[in-house]
NUVO-14657 format. One record per residue: x, y, z of N, C-alpha, C in turn. Coordinates in pm, whole numbers, padded with zeros to 5 digits, always signed. Example, Ala and Ser with C-alpha at 12.3 -4.5 7.8 and 13.67 -1.06 7.14 Angstrom:
BEGIN
+01319-00569+00780+01230-00450+00780+01320-00330+00780 +01285-00225+00708+01367-00106+00714+01290+00003+00787 
REM end
This chain:
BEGIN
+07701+12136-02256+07830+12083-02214+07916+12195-02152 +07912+12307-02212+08017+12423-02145+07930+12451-02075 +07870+12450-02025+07722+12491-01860+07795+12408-01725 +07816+12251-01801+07883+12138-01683+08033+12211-01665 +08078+12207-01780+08230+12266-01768+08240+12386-01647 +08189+12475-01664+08147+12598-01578+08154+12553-01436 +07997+12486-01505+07953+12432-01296+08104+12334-01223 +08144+12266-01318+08288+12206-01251+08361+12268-01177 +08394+12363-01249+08536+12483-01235+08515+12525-01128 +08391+12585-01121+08350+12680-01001+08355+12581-00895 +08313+12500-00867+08290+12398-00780+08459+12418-00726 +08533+12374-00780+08662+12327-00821+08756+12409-00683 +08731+12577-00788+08731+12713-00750+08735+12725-00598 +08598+12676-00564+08518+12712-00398+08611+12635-00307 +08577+12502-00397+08704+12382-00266+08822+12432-00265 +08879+12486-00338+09073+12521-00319+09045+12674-00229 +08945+12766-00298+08941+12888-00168+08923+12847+00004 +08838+12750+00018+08816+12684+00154+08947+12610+00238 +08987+12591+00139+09075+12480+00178+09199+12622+00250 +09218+12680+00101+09322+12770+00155+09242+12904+00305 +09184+12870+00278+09099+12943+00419+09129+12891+00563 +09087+12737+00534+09194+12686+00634+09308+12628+00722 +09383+12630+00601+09517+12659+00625+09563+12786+00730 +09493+12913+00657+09542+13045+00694+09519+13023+00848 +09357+12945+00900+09332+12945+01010+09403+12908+01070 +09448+12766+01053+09570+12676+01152+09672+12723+01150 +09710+12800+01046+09861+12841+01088+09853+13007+01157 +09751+13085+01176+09738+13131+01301+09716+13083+01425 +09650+12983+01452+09628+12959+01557+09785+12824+01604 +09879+12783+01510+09969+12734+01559+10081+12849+01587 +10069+12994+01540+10136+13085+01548+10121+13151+01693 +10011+13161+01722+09957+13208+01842+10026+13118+01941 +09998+12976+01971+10028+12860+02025+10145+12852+02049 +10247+12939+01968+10428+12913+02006+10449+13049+01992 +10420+13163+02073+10400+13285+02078+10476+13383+01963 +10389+13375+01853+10429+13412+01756+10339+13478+01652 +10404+13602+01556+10275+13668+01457+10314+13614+01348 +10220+13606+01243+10325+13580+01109+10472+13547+01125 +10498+13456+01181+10633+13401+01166+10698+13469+01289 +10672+13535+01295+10816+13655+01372+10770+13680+01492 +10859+13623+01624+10870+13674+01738+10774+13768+01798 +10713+13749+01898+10659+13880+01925+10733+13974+02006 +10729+14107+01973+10826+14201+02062+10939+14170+02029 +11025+14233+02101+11217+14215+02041+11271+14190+02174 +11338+14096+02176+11422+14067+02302+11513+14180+02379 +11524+14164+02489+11572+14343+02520+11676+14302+02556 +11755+14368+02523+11928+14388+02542+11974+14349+02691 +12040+14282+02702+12112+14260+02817+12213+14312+02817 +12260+14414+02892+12404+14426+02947+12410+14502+03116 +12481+14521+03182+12501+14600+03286+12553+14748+03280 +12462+14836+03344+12493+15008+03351+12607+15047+03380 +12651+14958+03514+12723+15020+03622+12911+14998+03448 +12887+14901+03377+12975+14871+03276+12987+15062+03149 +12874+15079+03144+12917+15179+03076+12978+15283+03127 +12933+15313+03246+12988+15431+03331+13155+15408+03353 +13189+15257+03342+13349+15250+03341+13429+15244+03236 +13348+15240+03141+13410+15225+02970+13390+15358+02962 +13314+15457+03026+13250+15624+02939+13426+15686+03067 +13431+15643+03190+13550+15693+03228+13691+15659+03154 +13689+15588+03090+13826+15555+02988+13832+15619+02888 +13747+15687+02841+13769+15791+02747+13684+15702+02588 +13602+15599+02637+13549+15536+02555+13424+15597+02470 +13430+15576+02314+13281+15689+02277+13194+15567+02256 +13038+15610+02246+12909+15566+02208+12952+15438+02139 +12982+15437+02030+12985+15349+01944+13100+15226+01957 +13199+15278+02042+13289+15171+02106+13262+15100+02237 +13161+15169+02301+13130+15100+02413+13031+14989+02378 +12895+15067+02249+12807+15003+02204+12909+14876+02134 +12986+14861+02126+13038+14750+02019+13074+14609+02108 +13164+14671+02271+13209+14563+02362+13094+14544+02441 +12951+14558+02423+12817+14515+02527+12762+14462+02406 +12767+14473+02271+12676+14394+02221+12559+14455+02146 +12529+14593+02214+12408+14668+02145+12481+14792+02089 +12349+14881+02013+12362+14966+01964+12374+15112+02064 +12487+15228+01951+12489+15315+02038+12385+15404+02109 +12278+15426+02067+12201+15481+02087+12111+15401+02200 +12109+15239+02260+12083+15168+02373+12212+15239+02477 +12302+15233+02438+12427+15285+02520+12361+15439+02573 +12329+15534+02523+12312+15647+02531+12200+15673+02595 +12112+15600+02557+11973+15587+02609+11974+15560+02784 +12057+15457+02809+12091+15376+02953+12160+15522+03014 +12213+15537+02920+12303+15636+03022+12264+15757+03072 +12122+15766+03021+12031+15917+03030+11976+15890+03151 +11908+15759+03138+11808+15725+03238+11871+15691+03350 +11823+15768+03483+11875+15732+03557+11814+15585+03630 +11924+15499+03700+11935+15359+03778+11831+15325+03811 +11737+15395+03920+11653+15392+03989+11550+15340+03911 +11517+15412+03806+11411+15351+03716+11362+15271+03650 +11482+15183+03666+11517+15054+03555+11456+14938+03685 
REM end
């Protein structure tokens, strides 16, 4: 009787590992399908703002972190833009 018990369980065991096997599958491949990894976005959306804007906020006597505040991004995107020159973008 505990031999059947056994053979049950295991049985039992195999079907819920499979099952959860394919789950994992479909929800990669519905992840993939709406361009996505584990849940989360792929890549990071890139900042929008305009250059020619910092160069007139940096002439007002405006710093990093106040300009970064009226565009929306961080100072160090501010700083970054402002290294690189136009052409390259």
């Amino acid at each position: 009787m505990g031999r059947a018990m056994f053979t049950i369980i295991a049985a039992m065991a195999e079907l819920e590992r499979s099952v959860i096997g394919e789950r994992v599958i479909a929800g990669l491949e519905y992840a993939r399908q709406h361009g996505t990894k584990s849940g989360k976005p792929i890549g990071r959306p890139r900042a929008a703002f305009r250059r020619d804007q910092i160069d007139a906020l940096k002439e007002q006597g405006l710093g990093w972190r106040q300009i970064g505040r009226r565009l929306g991004v961080s100072a160090t995107t501010i700083r970054r833009a402002y290294r690189t020159p136009p052409a390259s973008r």
